[in-house]
N, C-alpha and C positions, 0 to 999 in steps of 0.2 A: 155406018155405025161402027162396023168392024174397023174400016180401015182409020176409022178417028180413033178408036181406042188403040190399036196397034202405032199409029203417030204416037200418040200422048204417052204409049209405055215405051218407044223409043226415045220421046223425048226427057222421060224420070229414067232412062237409062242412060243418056246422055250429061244429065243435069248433076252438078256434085252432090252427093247425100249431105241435107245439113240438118245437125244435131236438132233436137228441140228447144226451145227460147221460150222466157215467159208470153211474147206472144203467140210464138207457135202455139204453146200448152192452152192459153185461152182460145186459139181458133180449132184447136183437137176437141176441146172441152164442147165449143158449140157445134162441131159436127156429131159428137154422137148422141148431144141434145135431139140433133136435129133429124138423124139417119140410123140413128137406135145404135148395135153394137157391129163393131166393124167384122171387114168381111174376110178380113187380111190379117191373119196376128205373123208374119214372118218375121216381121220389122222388130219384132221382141228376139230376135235370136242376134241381130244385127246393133242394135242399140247401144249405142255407147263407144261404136267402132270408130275408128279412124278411117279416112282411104286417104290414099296420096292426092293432095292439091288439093285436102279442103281447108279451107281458112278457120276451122276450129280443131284443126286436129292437136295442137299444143298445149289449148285450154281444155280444162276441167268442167266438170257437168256445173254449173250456176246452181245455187239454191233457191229450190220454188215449194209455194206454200198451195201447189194441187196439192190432192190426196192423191194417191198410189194408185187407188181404182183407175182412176180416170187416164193413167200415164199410157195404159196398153192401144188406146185408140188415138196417138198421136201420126202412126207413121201413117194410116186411111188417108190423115189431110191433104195428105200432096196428091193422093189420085184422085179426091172429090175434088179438090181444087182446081186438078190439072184439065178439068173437062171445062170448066167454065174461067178459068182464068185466062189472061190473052200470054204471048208469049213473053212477053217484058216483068211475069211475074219474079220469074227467077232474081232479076236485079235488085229486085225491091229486096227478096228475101236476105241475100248480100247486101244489100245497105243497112238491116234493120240486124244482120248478122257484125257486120263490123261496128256499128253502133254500141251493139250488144256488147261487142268486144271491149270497146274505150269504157263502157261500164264497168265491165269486170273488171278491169285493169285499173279504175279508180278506185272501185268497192276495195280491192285488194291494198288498194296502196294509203285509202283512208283507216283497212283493219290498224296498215301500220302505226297509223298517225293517232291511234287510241292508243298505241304502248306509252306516247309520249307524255302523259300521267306516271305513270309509272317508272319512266327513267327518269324523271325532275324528281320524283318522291325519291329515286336512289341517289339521283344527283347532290339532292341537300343532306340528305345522312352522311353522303361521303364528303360534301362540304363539311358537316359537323365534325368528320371526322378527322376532316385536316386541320382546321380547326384547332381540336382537342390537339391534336398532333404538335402545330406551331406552337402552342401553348406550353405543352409540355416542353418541346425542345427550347424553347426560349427561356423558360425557367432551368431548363439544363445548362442551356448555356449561363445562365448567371448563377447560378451554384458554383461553375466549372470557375467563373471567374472571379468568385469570393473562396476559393478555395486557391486558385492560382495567389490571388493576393495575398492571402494568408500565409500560402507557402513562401512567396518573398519576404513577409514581416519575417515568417518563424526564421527564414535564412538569413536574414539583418540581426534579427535577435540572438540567432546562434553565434555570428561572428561576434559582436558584439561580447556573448556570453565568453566564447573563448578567446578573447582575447581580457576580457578581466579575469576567465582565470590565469591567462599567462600572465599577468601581472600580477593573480594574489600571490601565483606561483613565486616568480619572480621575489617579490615582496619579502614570502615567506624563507626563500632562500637568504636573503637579505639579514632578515630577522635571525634567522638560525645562526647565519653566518655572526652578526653582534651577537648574540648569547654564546656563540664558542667563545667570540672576543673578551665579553663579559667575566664570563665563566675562569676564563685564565689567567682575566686580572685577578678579580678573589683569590683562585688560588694562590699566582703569585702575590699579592698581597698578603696571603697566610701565610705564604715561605718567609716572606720576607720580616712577618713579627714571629715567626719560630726559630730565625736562623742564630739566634745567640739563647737556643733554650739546648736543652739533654736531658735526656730521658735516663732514668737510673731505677734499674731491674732488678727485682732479689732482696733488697735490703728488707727488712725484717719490719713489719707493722706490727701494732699495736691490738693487741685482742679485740676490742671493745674499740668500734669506729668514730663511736663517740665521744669519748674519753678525749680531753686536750694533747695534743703531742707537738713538739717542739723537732718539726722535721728540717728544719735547717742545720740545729744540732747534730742530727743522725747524717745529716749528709755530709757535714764536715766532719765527723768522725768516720765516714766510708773512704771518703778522700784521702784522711790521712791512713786508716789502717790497714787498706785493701790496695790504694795507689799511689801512698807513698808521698803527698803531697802535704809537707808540711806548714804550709803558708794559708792564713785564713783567710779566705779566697771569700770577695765581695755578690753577692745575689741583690736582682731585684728582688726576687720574688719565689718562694720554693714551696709546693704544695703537693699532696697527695692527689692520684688520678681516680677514675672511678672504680668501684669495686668492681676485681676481674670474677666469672662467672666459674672458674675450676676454685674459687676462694681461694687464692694463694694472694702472698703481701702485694700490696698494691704500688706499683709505680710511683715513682717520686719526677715531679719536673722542675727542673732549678733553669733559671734565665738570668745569663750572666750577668756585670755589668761591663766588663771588658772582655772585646770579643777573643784579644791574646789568650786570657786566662780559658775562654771552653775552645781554644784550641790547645791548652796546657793538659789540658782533664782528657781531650778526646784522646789525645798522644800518649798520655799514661794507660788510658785502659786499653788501647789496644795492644799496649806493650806486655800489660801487666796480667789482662784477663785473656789472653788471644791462647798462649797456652796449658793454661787452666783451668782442668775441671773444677768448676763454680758455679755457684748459680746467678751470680750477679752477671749483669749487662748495661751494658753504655751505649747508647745510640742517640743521633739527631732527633729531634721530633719536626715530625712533618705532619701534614693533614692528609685526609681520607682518601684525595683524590689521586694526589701525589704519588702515595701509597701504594694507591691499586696501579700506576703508571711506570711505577718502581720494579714492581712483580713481574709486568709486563716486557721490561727492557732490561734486569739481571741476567736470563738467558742468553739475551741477545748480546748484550757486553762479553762474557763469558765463551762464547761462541766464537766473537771476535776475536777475543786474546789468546784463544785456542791457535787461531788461524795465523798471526803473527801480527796482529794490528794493534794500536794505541788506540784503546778505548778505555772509558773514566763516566763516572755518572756526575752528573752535578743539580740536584736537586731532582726535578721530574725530566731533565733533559738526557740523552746518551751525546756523545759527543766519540767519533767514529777517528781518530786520524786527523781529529783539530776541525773535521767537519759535525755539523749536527745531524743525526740520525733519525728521520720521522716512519716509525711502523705503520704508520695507516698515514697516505696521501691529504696531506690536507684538503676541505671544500675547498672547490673552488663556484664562482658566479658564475651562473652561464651564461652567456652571450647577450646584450637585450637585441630581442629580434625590433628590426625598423616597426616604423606607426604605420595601422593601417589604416583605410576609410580617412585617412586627409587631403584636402584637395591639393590640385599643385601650387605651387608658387604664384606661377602665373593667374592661378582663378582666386588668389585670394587677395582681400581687399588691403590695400596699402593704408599704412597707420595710419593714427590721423595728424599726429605729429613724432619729430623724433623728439626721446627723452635720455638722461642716463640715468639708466636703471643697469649697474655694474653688480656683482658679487665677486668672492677671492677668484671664484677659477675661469671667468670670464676672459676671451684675448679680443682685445682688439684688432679688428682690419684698418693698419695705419700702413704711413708708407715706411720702409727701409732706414729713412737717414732720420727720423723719429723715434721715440718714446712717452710713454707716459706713465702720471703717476694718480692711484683712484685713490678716495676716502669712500669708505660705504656707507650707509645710512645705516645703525643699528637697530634701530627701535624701529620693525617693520614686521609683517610677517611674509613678508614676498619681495622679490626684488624692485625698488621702489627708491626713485631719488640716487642723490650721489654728487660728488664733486670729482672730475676729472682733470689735470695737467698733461699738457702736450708740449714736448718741447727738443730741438736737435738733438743727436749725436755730440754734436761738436762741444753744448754746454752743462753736459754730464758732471763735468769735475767743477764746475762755477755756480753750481745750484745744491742746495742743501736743504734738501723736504723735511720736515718735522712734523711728528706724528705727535697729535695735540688727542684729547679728551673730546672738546667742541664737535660737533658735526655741520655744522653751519662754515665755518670757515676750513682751508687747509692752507698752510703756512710753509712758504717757499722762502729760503735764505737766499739772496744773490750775493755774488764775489763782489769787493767794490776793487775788484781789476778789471770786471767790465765795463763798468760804468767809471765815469771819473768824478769819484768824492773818496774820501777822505776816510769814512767805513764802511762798510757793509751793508745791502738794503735787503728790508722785510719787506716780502710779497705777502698778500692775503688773497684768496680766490673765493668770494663770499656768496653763499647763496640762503636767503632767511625765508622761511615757506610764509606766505599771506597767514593775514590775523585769522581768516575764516577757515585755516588749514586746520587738519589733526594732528600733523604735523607740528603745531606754531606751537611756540611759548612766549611766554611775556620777559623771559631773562635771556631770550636769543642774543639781545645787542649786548649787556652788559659780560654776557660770555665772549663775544668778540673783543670787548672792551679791558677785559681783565685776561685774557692770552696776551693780548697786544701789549700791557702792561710787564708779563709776566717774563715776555721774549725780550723787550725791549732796555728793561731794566739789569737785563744782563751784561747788558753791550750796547754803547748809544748808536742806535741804527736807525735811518732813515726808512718809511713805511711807506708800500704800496696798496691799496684796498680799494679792491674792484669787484662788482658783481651786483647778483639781483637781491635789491635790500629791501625791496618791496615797500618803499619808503614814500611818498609825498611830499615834497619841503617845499616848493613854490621858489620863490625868491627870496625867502627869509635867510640872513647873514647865519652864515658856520663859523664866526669870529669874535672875540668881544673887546672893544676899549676897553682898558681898562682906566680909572679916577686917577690922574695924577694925584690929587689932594690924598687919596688915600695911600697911594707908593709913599710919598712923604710924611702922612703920621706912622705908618708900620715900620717905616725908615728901610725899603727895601732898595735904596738907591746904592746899597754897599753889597748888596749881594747880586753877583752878575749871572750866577744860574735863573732869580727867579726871575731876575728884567728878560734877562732872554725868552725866559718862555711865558711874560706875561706880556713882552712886544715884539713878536715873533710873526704875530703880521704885517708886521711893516717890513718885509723879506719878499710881498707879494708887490707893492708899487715898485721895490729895488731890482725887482726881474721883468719889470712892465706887465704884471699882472694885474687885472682890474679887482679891486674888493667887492665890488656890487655885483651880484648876479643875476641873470635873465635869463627866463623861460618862456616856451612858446604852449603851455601846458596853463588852463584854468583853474585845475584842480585846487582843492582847496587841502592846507599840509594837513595830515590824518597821523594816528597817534605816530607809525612809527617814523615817519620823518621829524614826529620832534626827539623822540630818542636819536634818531643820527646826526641831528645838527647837535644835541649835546656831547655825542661821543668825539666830532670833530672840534667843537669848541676846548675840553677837558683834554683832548690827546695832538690838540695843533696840528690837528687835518683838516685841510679847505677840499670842499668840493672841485673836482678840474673841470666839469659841465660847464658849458659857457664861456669857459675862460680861458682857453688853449685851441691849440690846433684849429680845424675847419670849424670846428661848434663854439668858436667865439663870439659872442655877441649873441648868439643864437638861443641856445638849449633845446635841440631838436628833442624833440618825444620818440620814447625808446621803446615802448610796450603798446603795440597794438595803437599806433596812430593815437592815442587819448591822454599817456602820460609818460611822464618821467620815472621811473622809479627803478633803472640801471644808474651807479654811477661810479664814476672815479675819485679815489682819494688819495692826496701826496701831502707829501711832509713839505714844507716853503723851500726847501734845500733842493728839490730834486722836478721844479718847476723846468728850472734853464735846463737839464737834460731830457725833457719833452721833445723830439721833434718833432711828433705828428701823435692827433688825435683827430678823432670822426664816428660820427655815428654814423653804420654805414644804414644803407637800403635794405628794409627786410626782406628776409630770405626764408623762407617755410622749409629748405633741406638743414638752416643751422640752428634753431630753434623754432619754437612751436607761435610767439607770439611779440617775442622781444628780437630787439636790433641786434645788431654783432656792435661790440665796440673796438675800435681798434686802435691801437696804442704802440708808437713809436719811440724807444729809449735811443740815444745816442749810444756808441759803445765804441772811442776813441781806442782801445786797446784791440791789436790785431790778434787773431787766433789762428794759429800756427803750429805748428812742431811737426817732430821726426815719426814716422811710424802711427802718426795717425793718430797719439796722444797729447794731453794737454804738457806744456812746456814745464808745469809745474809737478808735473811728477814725475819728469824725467832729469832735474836738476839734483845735484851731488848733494848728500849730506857728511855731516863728520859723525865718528864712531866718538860714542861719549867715554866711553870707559869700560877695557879690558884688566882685569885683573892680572891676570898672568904677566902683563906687560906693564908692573908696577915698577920692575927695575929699569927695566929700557927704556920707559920714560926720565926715570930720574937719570940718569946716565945721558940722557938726550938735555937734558936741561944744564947739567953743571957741563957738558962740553962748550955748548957757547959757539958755535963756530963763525956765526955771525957777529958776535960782539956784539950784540944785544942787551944782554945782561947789564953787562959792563955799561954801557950807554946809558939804560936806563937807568941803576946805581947815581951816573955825575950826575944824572937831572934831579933827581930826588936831593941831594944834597945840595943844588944849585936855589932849590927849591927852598929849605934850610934856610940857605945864608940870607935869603931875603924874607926882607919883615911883612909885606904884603905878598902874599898869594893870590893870583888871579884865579875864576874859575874855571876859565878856559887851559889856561897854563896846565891844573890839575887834571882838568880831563884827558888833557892830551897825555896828560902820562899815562890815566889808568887804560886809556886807550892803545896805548905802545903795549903795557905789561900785559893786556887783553892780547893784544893780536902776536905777541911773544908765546903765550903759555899756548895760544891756538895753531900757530907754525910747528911748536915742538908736538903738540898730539896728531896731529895731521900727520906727522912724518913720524912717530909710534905707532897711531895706530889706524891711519890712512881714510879713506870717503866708502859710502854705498851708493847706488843710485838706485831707492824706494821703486816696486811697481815695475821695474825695466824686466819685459821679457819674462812677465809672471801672471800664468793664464787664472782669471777671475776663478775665485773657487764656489764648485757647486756639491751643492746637497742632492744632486742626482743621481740614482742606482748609475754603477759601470754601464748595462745594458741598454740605459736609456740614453740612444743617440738623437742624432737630430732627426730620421727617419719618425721618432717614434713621437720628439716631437711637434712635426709636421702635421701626424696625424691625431695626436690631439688637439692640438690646432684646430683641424677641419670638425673634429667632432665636435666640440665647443660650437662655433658657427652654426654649424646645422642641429644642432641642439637649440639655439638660442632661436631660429627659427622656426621651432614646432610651435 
């Protein structure tokens, strides 16, 4: 018995102490049901310990629902056990101990797995919270970006703002500048009706200002008695000025009627009153402004002549040494700064057509051996329309532009030494704006009709008229037969002006021209094609369309592939110097919708000469008549050297003796005594050569060289470009 209980206390000294387990506590629980109260309380001093190598020494006591009492009689178990348990109990207690263990160790890890309530409850608040967050920021960011935007309008706006003020600025510099201009015509316009007035100081008024007084009288009694002048000197106009404020005699102003005479008057009084103490005074009358400008430059004169200089006042001017003296710098414009906010050239869109829209200070970009000559459209409020001429160098002295009233046509002289006839031909370069224009009027044609009269009637001149007449005529005749029957009762067969120009189309079968015309156009003629077949039938101008050059037989359509309504007009005379005509191919760089017409003059006269001028105004002319050389002439004439005189004399009397005089015979004399009395003035008073070596004269400042203007030039162009 001993030796089994000393085994079993060797072997619970051997065995690892293990802590108590809920079912340790229920097998504790039924041993001291079963065996009363234990016999052994050490195990309470030990409780809860550790020793090395037990398998709960890391873990914590487990929570059990014994009560307290009953925990003292757990450690008895293992020696009531140890008697009747076999020895494989221990293992059990270790398996039911590791067991225990993976319990605890889940209990613990499902405590954690109840937070997981609690951190989704935190998880979604802080979701809301981001939430709220995004929301906010995203409303930040779009405030951030209606306020960026704003700030670009307000900075569009700004520039914008400043740059119409530099242009009211601008503007108003402008402005200010004409009202100085204004302002100084006035004035001088007031000098200019004061300058034959004088002002006469002291003379003695009338008590009572309303009383009549006869101050012309008084003033020609000052003149004679005070200056001496006894001649009664003529006035528009002589009045009292307003009452002065110290009440002394008022002013008298007389305005001459010859300005000799108030340079007679001024000359007296300063001779007369200059030194004498008097009260009278004699001065110019000027205006207010004048006045105060006067005040301002006597010093300044005075100063000068101090210093040894020529200086002189002349109205509101000083005048320094023959130059003008300005005390305050005139305005000047300032500068216009470039445009801003336009795009470049390149980004912008190309017309839609070209037009000429010319004004005065426009240049064209043409070539070198060119010129041209513009008509502007008046009646516009923007640059709009126009008539343009283009034409050489070389035909400068052979063309003779005339500046007509009309706006629809411009009217070119040609030489008849270019061409070969007989006078001189009239160009016209027509352009009439359509009937649906605001442009249009209904007396367009008969204004072309009545210049044409008006040139023509001068000098019988062959007529050119070309252009867009916006007209429709189909194939309807430009010509009219006239009724033999009726030449014959009005009996015009004895006057040869009107036969000529009432069968002045029969000039077209005599140049192989066809009378009958053809067109490749449907159109039916609209009003104002019957106004131009009248102005050609009443001024014996035939249509050339059809009838010349490549467009014979033809009549190609000129305006947008549909009609006719370009055309050419010639006088029957100037058919056979046609060489070439053609409607060309249209072109969208030479008009917007119409053909180019193009038109070939013969021009049998070479053009040539010395120095790069026309021949014609390098050729000699004779001196008509020097006075001074009234005796050297006559002295030239009675010496005779050539026997001229004499010559002429026997024919004249050869002339006499016989009883019939031929015309010829005469003419040949007055032609001798012609080219007699022109030998002897030629050799008194010799030739010129017009033009030779005399540079064209300009109305250009000194300072304004060709530099300057090149770069007007350029700024024009780039002007015309904005």
């Amino acid at each position: 018995m001993d030796a089994n209980v000393n085994k079993v206390q060797s072997v619970n000294r051997n065995t690892p102490y293990t802590p108590y387990t809920p079912v340790a506590d229920q097998l504790s629980t039924s041993h001291n049901i079963l065996y009363g109260n234990p016999s052994n309380l050490n195990h309470l001093n030990t409780y809860g310990q550790t020793s090395i190598g037990t398998p709960y020494q890391s873990y914590p006591m487990a929570p059990s629902t014994t009560p307290a009492d009953f925990l003292i009689a757990n450690q008895p178990l293992q020696t009531h056990l140890s008697f009747s348990s076999p020895q494989s109990q221990p293992s059990e207690f270790s398996m039911y101990s590791k067991f225990e263990n993976f319990m605890i160790d889940c209990s613990q890890k499902l405590q954690k797995l109840d937070i997981l309530d609690e951190i989704v409850v935190k998880m979604n608040a802080m979701e809301q919270r981001f939430e709220h967050l995004d929301r906010n920021v995203t409303d930040m960011r779009q405030q951030i970006n209606k306020h960026d935007t704003y700030m670009q309008e307000s900075s569009i706006r700004s520039s914008v703002i400043e740059q119409n003020v530099d242009f009211i600025k601008r503007e108003n510099d402008k402005l200010q500048n004409e009202n100085y201009e204004l302002r100084d015509r006035i004035v001088d316009i007031q000098t200019r009706s004061m300058r034959d007035n004088l002002i006469f100081r002291g003379i003695p008024d009338v008590s009572d200002t309303k009383q009549p007084e006869n101050t012309e009288e008084k003033l020609q009694s000052f003149l004679t008695n005070e200056l001496g002048i006894e001649n009664n000197i003529p006035f528009h106009v002589v009045h009292r000025l307003k009452p002065r404020r110290d009440r002394g005699p008022r002013g008298i102003v007389a305005k001459f009627e010859k300005r000799k005479d108030r340079e007679m008057v001024m000359a007296a009084a300063r001779e007369k009153l200059k030194d004498r103490d008097t009260q009278f005074r004699v001065h110019e009358q000027f205006s207010a402004e004048v006045i105060q400008r006067r005040r301002e430059l006597v010093p300044i004169m005075k100063d000068a002549r101090q210093k040894g200089h020529v200086a002189h006042l002349r109205d509101d001017k000083l005048y320094i040494n023959n130059k003008r003296f300005f005390p305050h710098p005139p305005p000047q414009m300032p500068p216009r700064p470039p445009f801003q906010n336009q795009r470049p050239m390149e980004q912008r869109p190309p017309p839609p057509f070209p037009e000429t829209k010319l004004s005065d200070i426009d240049i064209l970009n043409i070539p070198d051996d060119y010129m041209y000559y513009s008509k502007i459209r008046k009646k516009c409020k923007r640059k709009s329309g126009g008539i343009v001429v283009m034409y050489r160098n070389k035909l400068k002295g052979y063309l003779n532009f005339i500046n007509t009233d009309c706006e629809f046509v411009q009217w070119v002289k040609i030489s008849k030494l270019i061409i070969n006839q007989k006078t001189d031909s009239l160009l016209g370069c027509v352009y009439i704006p359509p009937s649906n224009s605001k442009y249009s009027t209904s007396e367009s044609f008969d204004e072309v009709e009545n210049e044409t009269l008006n040139i023509k009637n001068i000098e019988s001149l062959n007529c050119i008229i070309f252009g867009d007449f916006n007209a429709k005529t189909g194939s309807l005749p430009d010509y009219i037969i006239p009724d033999e029957n009726l030449v014959d009762i009005f009996e015009f067969n004895s006057d040869e002006d009107i036969l000529s120009y009432m069968f002045d189309y029969e000039n077209l079968p005599r140049n192989s021209v066809p009378l009958h015309r053809v067109t490749s156009c449907n159109c039916a003629p609209n009003n104002y094609g019957h106004k131009l077949l009248n102005v050609c039938k009443r001024n014996n101008m035939y249509i050339a369309n059809s009838r010349v050059g490549n467009d014979r037989g033809i009549g190609k359509k000129t305006c947008n592939d549909t009609s006719v309504i370009d055309y050419l007009l010639l006088s029957s005379n100037l058919f056979p110097v046609v060489k070439e005509f053609d409607i060309m191919e249209f072109d969208p760089l030479v008009s917007d919708v119409h053909c180019q017409l193009h038109l070939v003059i013969q021009a049998p006269v070479i053009l040539y000469n010395c120095n790069d001028e026309l021949s014609q105004f390098c050729s000699e002319k004779y001196v008509k008549w020097r006075k001074e050389k009234c005796s050297e002439f006559l002295d030239n004439v009675k010496s005779d050297h050539d026997c001229q005189l004499e010559q002429i004399l026997l024919e004249l009397d050869n002339l006499e003796v016989q009883q019939g005089i031929h015309q010829n015979e005469m003419n040949k004399v007055v032609e001798r005594i012609s080219n007699f009395f022109q030998s002897v003035a030629t050799k008194t008073f010799g030739k010129y050569k017009p033009f030779k070596n005399r540079k064209p004269k300009s109305d250009n400042k000194p300072w304004f060289n060709k530099q300057c203007f090149d770069s007007r030039k350029k700024f024009h162009k780039a002007r015309k470009r904005i």
